[in-house]
C-alpha positions in Angstrom: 68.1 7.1 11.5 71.7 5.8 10.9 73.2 6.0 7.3 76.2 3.4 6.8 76.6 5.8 3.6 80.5 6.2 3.2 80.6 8.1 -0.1 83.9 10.5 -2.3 84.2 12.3 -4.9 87.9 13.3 -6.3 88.7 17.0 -6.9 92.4 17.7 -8.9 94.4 15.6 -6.9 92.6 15.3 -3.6 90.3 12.3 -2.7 87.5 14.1 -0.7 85.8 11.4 1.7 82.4 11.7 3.4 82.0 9.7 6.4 78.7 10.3 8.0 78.2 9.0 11.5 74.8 10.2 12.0 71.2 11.5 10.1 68.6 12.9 11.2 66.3 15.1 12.7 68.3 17.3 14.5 66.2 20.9 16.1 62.9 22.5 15.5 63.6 24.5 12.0 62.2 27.9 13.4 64.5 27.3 16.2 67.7 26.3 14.3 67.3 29.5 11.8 65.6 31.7 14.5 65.2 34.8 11.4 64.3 32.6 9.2 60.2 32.3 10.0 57.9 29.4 10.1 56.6 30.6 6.3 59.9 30.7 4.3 60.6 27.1 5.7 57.1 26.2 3.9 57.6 28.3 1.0 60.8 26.4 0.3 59.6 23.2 1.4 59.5 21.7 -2.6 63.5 22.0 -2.3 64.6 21.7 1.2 62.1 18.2 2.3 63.2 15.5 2.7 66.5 15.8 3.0 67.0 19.6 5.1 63.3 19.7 6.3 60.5 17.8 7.7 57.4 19.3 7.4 54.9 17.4 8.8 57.1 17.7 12.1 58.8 21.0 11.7 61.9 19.5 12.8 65.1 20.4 10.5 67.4 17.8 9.6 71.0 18.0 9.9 74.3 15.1 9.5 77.3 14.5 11.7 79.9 13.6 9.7 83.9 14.1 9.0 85.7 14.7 5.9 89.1 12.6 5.0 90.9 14.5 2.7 93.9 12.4 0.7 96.1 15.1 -0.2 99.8 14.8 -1.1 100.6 11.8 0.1 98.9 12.6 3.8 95.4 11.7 5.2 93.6 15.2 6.3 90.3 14.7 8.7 88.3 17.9 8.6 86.5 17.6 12.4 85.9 14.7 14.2 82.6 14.8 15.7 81.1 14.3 19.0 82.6 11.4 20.3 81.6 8.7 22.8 80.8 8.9 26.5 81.4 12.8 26.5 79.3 14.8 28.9 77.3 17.2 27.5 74.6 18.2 30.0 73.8 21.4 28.2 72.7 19.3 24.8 70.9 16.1 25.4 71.8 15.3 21.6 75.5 15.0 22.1 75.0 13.7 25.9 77.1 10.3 27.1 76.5 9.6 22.9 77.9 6.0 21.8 79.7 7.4 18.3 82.0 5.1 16.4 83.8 7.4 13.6 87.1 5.1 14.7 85.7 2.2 13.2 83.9 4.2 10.2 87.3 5.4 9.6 88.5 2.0 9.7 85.9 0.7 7.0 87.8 3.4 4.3 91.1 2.4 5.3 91.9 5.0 8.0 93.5 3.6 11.1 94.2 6.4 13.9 98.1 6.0 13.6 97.5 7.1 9.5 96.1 10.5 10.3 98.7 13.1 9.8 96.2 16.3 10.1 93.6 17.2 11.8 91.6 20.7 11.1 89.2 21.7 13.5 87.4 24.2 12.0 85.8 25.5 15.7 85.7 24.6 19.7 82.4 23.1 19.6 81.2 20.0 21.0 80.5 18.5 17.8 83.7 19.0 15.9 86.3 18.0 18.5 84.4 15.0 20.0 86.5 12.0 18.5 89.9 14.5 19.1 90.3 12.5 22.2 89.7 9.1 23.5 88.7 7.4 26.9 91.3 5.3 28.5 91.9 4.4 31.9 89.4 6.8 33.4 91.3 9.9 30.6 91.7 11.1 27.7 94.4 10.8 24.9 94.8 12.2 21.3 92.9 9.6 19.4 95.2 9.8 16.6 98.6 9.8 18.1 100.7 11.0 15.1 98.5 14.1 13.9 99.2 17.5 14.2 95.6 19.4 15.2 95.3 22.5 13.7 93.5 24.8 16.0 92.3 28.2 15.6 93.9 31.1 18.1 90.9 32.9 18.8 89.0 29.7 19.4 91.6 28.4 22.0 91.8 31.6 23.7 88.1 32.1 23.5 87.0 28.7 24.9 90.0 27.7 27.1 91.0 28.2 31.2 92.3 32.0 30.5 89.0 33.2 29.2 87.2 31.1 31.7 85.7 28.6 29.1 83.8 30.9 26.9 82.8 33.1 29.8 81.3 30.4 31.7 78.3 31.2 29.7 77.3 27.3 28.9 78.4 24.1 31.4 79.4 22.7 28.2 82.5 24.9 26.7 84.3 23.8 30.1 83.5 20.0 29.7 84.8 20.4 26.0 87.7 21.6 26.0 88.8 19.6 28.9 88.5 16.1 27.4 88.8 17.3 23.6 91.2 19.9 23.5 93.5 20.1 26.4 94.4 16.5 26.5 95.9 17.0 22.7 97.5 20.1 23.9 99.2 18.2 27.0 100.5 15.8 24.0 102.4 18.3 22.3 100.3 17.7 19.1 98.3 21.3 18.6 99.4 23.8 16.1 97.6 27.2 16.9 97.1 29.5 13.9 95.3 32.2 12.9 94.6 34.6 9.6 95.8 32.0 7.2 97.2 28.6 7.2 99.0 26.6 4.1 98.5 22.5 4.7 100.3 21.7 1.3 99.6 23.1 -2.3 96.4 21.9 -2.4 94.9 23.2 1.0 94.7 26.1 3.0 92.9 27.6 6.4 91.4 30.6 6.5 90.1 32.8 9.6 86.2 33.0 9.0 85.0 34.7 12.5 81.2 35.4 13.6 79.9 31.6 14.4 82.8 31.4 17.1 85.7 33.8 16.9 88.2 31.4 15.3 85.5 29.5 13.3 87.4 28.9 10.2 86.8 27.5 6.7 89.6 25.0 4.6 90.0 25.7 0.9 90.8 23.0 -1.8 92.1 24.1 -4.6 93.7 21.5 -6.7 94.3 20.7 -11.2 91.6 23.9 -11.3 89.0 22.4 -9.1 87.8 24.1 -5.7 86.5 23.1 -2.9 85.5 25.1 0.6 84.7 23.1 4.2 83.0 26.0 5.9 82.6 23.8 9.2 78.8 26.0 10.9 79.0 29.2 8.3 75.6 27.1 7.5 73.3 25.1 9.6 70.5 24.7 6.6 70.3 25.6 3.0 67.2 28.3 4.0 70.7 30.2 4.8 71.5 30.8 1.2 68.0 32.8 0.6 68.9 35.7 2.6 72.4 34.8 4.1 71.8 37.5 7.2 70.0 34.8 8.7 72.1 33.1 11.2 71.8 29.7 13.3 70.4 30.0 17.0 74.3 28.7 17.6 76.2 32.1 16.3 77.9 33.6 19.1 78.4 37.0 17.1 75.2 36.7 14.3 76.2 40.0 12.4 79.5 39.1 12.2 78.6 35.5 10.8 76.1 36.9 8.4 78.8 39.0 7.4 81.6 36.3 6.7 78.8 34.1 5.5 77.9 36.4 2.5 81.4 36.9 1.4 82.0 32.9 1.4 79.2 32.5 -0.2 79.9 35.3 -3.3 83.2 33.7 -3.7 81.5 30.0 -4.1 79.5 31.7 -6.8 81.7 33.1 -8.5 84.7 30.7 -8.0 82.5 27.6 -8.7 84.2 26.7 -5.5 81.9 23.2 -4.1 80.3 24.6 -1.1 81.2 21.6 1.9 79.2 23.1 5.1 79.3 20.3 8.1 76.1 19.6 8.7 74.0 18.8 5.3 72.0 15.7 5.0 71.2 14.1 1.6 74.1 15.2 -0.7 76.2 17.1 1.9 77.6 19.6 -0.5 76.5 21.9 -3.3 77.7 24.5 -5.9 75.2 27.8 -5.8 74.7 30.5 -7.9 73.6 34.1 -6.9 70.2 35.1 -6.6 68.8 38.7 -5.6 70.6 39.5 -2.9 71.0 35.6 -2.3 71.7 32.7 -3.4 70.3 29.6 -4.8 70.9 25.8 -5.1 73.2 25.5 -9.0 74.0 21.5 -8.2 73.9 19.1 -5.4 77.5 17.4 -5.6 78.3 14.0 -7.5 79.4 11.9 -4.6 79.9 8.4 -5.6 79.0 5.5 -2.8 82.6 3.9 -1.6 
């Protein structure tokens, strides 16, 4: 299924822009959330079908999207996707996909040359994709006047020195050679790490466990707050017992662990909870529950 949905909300003084590129049915559900087990998927299935789970196919349902933040005077992307014509032998999903989040950018008024920022919130194949584009037979920074903000851990982790990611998947090579290394042949990566300030009303902070420099953006702007916590969540089944972490976690106790105390300060913040990957409304203010956490509001985005 393709959505054409372009939808924003405004938070303080930051337009917040969801551009989804993608729908779907994404990976099994018992597969996705490994600890999660076939029966809380069906217990839950009254609040996470249609939209996060398909139970007469099992399959969960998942969004590939980026977020274009207007803040300050500059346009922010938060990730950028998959791409087009990537190789991705390791994930048939992502593999030699056709994406066009250029001209979905385009649609809401974003040419590549108006990016000033890009966060990448982690080294995986489907939040770097559109970092780079094809031409003559390479690959150049797709937005040619943006700084991309790139987590230290993740370029260590995932680049030549560590042997892309230990060589443990095809993939991590393939990614950061046409997403990342073209941008850093450009002169346009910023490495960070612990905390980075974007203006007043944005800021990066380190949130390890999913990758080692997977990181989460705050928004805090004219007392509203926002956090894009890029993979910290796969599916709201997380939020019941936030232990649980996606079959894609390279360090699952240490992403349970971050992902708890993201979500306690969402609760108690009312910070609007942006994971990267929600269907239907694509973000969400919880409240605690037990030892969890539960669904307060799905967010008010208007259609642009």
């Amino acid at each position: 299924m393709i959505t054409e949905n372009v939808q924003s909300i405004v938070l303080g003084d930051v337009e917040v822009v969801r551009v989804v590129e993608w729908s779907g049915p994404f990976a099994p559900a018992a597969y996705l959330v490994p600890q999660a087990g076939e029966q809380t998927w069906a217990d839950n299935e009254e609040w996470l079908a249609p939209h996060h789970f398909a139970p007469d196919t099992g399959m969960a349902n998942a969004a590939l999207q980026t977020w274009v933040l207007r803040s300050g005077g500059r346009t922010v992307l938060v990730d950028t996707g998959v791409g087009a014509g990537r190789e991705r032998p390791d994930t048939p999903h992502f593999h030699m996909r056709k994406g066009d989040l250029p001209a979905r950018l385009a649609a809401v008024g974003v040419r590549p040359q108006d990016v000033d920022v890009v966060v990448v919130t982690h080294v995986h194949a489907d939040h770097v994709g559109w970092n780079t584009t094809g031409v003559d037979g390479g690959w150049v920074p797709t937005f040619p006047n943006a700084r991309y903000l790139l987590p230290a851990a993740d370029d260590a982790y995932f680049g030549p020195g560590n042997a892309y990611g230990g060589g443990a998947r095809r993939d991590d090579q393939l990614v950061y050679e046409d997403s990342v290394a073209p941008v850093h042949r450009a002169g346009q990566v910023d490495l960070w790490e612990g905390t980075r300030r974007i203006d007043a009303n944005l800021t990066l902070e380190a949130a390890p466990g999913h990758t080692p420099g997977s990181a989460v953006l705050r928004l805090d702007s004219g007392g509203e707050r926002a956090v894009f916590v890029g993979d910290l969540l796969h599916s709201p089944v997380q939020l019941l017992r936030p232990a649980r972490s996606s079959c894609f976690c390279l360090d699952p106790r240490q992403a349970a662990a971050t992902r708890h105390r993201i979500l306690e300060r969402a609760a108690d913040a009312r910070e609007l909870l942006v994971p990267a990957h929600f269907a239907g409304a694509g973000a969400l203010e919880v409240r605690r529950e037990g030892t969890g956490f539960g669904v307060e509001r799905w967010a008010p985005f208007a259609a642009v």
